[in-house]
C-alpha positions in Angstrom: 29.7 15.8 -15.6 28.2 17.9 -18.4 25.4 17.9 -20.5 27.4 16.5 -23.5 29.0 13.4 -21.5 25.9 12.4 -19.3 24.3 12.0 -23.4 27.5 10.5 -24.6 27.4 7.7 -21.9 23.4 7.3 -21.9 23.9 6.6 -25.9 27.1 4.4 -25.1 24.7 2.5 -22.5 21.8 1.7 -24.7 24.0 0.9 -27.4 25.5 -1.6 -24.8 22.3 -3.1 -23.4 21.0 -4.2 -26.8 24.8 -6.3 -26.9 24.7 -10.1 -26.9 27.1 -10.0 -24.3 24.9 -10.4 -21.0 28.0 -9.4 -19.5 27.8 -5.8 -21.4 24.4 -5.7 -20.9 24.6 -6.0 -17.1 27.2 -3.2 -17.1 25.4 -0.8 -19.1 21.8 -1.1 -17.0 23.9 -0.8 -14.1 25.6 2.2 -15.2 22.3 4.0 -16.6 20.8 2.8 -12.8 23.5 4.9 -11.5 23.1 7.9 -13.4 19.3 7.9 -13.2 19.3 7.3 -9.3 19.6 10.6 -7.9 19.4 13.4 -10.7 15.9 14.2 -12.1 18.7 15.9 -15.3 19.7 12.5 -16.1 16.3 11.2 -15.8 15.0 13.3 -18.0 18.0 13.3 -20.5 17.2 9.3 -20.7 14.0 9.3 -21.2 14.2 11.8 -24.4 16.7 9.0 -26.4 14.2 7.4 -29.0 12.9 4.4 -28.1 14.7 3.9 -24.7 11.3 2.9 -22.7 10.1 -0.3 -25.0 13.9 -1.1 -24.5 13.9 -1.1 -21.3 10.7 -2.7 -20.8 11.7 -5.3 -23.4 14.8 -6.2 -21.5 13.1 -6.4 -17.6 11.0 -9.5 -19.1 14.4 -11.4 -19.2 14.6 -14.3 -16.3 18.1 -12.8 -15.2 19.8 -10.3 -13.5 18.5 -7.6 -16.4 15.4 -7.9 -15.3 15.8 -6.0 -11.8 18.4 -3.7 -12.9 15.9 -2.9 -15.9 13.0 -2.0 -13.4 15.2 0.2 -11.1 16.2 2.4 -14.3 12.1 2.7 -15.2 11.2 3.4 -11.2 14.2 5.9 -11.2 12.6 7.5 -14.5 8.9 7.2 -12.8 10.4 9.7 -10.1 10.4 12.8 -12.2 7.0 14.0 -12.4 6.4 14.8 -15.9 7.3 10.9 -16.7 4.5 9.2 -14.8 2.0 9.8 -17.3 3.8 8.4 -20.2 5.5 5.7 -18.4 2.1 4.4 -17.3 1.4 2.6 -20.7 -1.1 -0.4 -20.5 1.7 -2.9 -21.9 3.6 -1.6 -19.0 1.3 -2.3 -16.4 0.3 -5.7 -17.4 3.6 -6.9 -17.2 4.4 -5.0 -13.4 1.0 -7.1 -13.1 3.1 -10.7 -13.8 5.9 -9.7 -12.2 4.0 -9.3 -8.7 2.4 -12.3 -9.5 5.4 -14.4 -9.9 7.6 -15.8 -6.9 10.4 -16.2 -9.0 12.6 -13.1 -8.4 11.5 -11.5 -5.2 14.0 -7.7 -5.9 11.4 -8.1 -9.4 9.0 -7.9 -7.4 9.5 -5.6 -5.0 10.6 -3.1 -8.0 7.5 -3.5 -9.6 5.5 -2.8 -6.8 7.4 0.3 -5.8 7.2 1.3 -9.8 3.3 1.0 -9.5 3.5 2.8 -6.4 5.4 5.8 -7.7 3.1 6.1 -10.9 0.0 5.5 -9.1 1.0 9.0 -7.6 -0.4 10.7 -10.6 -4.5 10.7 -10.2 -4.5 10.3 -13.7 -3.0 7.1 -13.7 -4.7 5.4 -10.9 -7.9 4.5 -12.8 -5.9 2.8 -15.4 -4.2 0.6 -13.4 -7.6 -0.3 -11.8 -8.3 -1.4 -15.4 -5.5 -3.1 -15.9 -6.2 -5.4 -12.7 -3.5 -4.4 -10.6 -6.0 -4.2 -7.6 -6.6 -8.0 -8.2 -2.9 -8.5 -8.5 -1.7 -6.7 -5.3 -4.9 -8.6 -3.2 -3.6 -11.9 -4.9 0.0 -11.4 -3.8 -0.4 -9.8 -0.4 -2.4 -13.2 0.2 0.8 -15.4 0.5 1.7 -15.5 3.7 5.2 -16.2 2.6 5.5 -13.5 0.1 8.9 -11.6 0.3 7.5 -8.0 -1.0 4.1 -7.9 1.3 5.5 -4.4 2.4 6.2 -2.9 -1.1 2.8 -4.4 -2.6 0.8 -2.7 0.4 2.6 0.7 -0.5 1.0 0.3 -3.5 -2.5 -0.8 -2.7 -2.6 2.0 -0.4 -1.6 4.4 -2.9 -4.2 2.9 -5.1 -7.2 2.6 -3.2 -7.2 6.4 -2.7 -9.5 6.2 -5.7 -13.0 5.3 -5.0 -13.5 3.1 -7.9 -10.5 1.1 -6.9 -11.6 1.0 -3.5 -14.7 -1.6 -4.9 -12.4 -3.6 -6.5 -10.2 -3.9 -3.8 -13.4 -4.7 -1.7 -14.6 -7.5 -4.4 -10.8 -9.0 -5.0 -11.3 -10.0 -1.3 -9.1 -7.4 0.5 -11.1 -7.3 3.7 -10.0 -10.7 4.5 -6.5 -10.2 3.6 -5.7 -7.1 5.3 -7.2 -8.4 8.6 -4.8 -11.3 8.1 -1.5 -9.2 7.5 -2.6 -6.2 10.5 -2.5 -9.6 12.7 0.8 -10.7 11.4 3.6 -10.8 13.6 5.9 -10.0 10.6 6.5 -6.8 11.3 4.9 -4.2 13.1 4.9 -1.4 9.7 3.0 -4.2 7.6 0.2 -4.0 10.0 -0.2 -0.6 10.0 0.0 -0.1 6.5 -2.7 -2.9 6.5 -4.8 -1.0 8.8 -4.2 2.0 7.4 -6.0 0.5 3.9 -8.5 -1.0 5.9 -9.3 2.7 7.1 -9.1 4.0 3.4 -12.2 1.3 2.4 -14.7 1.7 5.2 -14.9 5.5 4.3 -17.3 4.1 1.1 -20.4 1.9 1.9 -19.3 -1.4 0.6 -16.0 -1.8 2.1 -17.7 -0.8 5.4 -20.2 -3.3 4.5 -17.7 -5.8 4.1 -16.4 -5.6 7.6 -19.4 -4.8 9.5 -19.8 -9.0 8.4 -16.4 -9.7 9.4 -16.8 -12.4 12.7 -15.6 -10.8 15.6 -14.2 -7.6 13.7 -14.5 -5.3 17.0 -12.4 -7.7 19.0 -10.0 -8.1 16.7 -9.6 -4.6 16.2 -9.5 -4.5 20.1 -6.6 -7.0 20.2 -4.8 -4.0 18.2 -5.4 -1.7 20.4 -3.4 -3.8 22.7 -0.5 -4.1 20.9 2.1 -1.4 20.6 2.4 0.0 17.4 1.2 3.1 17.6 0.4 3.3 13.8 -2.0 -0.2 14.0 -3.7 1.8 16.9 -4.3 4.8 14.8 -5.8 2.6 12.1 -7.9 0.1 14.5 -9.4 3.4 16.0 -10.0 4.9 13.2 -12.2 1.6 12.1 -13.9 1.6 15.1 -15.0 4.9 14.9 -16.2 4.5 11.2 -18.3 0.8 12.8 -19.8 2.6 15.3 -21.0 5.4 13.4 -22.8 3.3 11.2 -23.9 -0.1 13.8 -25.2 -0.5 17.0 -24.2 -4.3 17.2 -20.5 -3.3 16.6 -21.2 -0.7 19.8 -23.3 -3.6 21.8 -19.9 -6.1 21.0 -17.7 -3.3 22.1 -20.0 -2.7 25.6 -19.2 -6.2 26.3 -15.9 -6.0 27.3 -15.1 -4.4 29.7 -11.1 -3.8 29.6 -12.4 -1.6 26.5 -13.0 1.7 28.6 -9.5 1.1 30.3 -7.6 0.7 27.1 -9.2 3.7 25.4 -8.9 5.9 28.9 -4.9 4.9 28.7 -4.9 5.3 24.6 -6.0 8.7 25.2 -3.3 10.2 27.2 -0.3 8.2 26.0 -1.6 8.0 22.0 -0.2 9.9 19.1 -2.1 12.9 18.8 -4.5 11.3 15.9 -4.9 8.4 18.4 -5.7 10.7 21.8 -8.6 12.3 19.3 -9.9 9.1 17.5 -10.1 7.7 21.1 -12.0 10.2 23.0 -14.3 10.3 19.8 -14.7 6.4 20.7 -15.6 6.9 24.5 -18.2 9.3 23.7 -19.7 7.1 21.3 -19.8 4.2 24.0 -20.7 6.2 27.1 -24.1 7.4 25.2 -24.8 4.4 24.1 -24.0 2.9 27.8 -26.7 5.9 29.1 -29.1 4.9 26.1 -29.3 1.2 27.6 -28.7 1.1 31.2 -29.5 4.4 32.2 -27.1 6.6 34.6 -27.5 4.0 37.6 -26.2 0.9 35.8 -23.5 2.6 33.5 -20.8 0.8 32.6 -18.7 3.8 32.8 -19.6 4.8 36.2 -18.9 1.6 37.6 -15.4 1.9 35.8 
């Protein structure tokens, strides 16, 4: 299709999607979704027809079936690079805020979390939406146990936290608790790791390792990971450990207390992912000196094992 008809239809479509005919509404987003879902051409050719992003944001805080056909158009238009910035408006991010927040439509919301996701891409943008209280949102939502977009919402925390500053919020909204809850889930073996993989992300700073250095039994739990078969929740649970015993001895005095721990790292570090074979072998050095440090070379647990 040429340059000429893609504009002709993209005019025909917003001309349509201001109708008062829901029905000619519906049609136009849902041709315009079309168009924008593949070609960064007809993204961009959008996205220069005045007016065309209060529009669509306008018509995704409908109740119906504009609302998620609005959002894919805007995530579609998020994908080209050179849109993130502008698309990232405050307006715009309080509502993707609501919409995550509401159990009303679950494609809403897992549209809006994959929208925040792609414009949090841009470093610029993800100190804004820390502003904005997107951190507070996703934490709020991911909370639900029942909620239907828990996958999509972690995409985007983990896209998000990658910031320092929104790290602390996370940390303060009450993520620690949260994350622990979903890497324990038994919905799905990619939501833990994702979880994991977050819980990894705030430990690097002070107060999210803070946080779960007070977590009750957070080196057994992380343990009962490590038992488990996803090899991503491994990668992430060994990775925390690693960061706990760097910076406490009680987390490395819990962990010498169990003794199926050498035997799962041992095995973790021959059939791991490569990440996992390293992270483990840091984690059995850690424990055997502080095995020597305590009991000396006669009572090790290690050379018993």
């Amino acid at each position: 299709m040429s340059v000429a008809r893609i504009r002709e239809t993209i005019a025909e479509c917003l001309s349509g999607a201001q109708s008062d005919s829901p029905e000619v509404q519906q049609k136009a987003l849902q041709t315009l979704s079309t168009i924008t879902k593949v070609s960064p051409q007809n993204r961009s050719l959008l996205a220069q027809s005045d007016g065309v992003i209060p529009a669509l944001l306008n018509l995704s805080k409908s109740s119906t079936t504009l609302q998620p056909l609005s959002l894919s158009i805007l995530f579609h238009l998020s994908l080209n690079p050179n849109l993130k910035q502008s698309l990232a408006e405050m307006e715009t991010i309080y509502h993707l805020n609501s919409i995550i927040l509401s159990l009303s439509c679950p494609e809403s919301g897992r549209l809006a979390s994959s929208l925040i996701c792609s414009l949090a891409m841009l470093d610029k943008n993800k100190a804004k939406f820390g502003v904005a209280g997107t951190i507070q949102s996703l934490v709020t939502a991911v909370s639900d146990p029942v909620c239907p977009a828990a996958h999509h919402l972690l995409s985007s925390l983990a896209e998000l936290v990658q910031f320092h500053g929104n790290c602390t919020l996370a940390v303060r909204s009450g993520a620690i608790p949260v994350l622990i809850q979903a890497a324990q889930s038994t919905n799905g073996e990619d939501l833990a790791g994702t979880s994991l993989a977050i819980l990894g992300l705030l430990v690097r700073f002070e107060e999210g390792l803070n946080a779960l250095r007070k977590t009750d039994q957070i080196v057994n739990t992380m343990v009962e990971v490590l038992k488990g078969r996803c090899m991503l929740s491994k990668e992430g649970a060994a990775e925390i450990l690693l960061r706990l015993f760097e910076e406490s001895e009680g987390c490395v005095r819990d962990a010498l207390r169990l003794p199926e721990f050498p035997t799962m790292l041992a095995d973790l570090s021959i059939r791991g992912s490569a990440r996992a074979r390293e992270k483990a072998s840091l984690l059995m050095k850690k424990l055997m000196d502080a095995d020597m440090d305590a009991y000396g070379d006669r009572n090790s647990m290690f050379l018993k094992w």
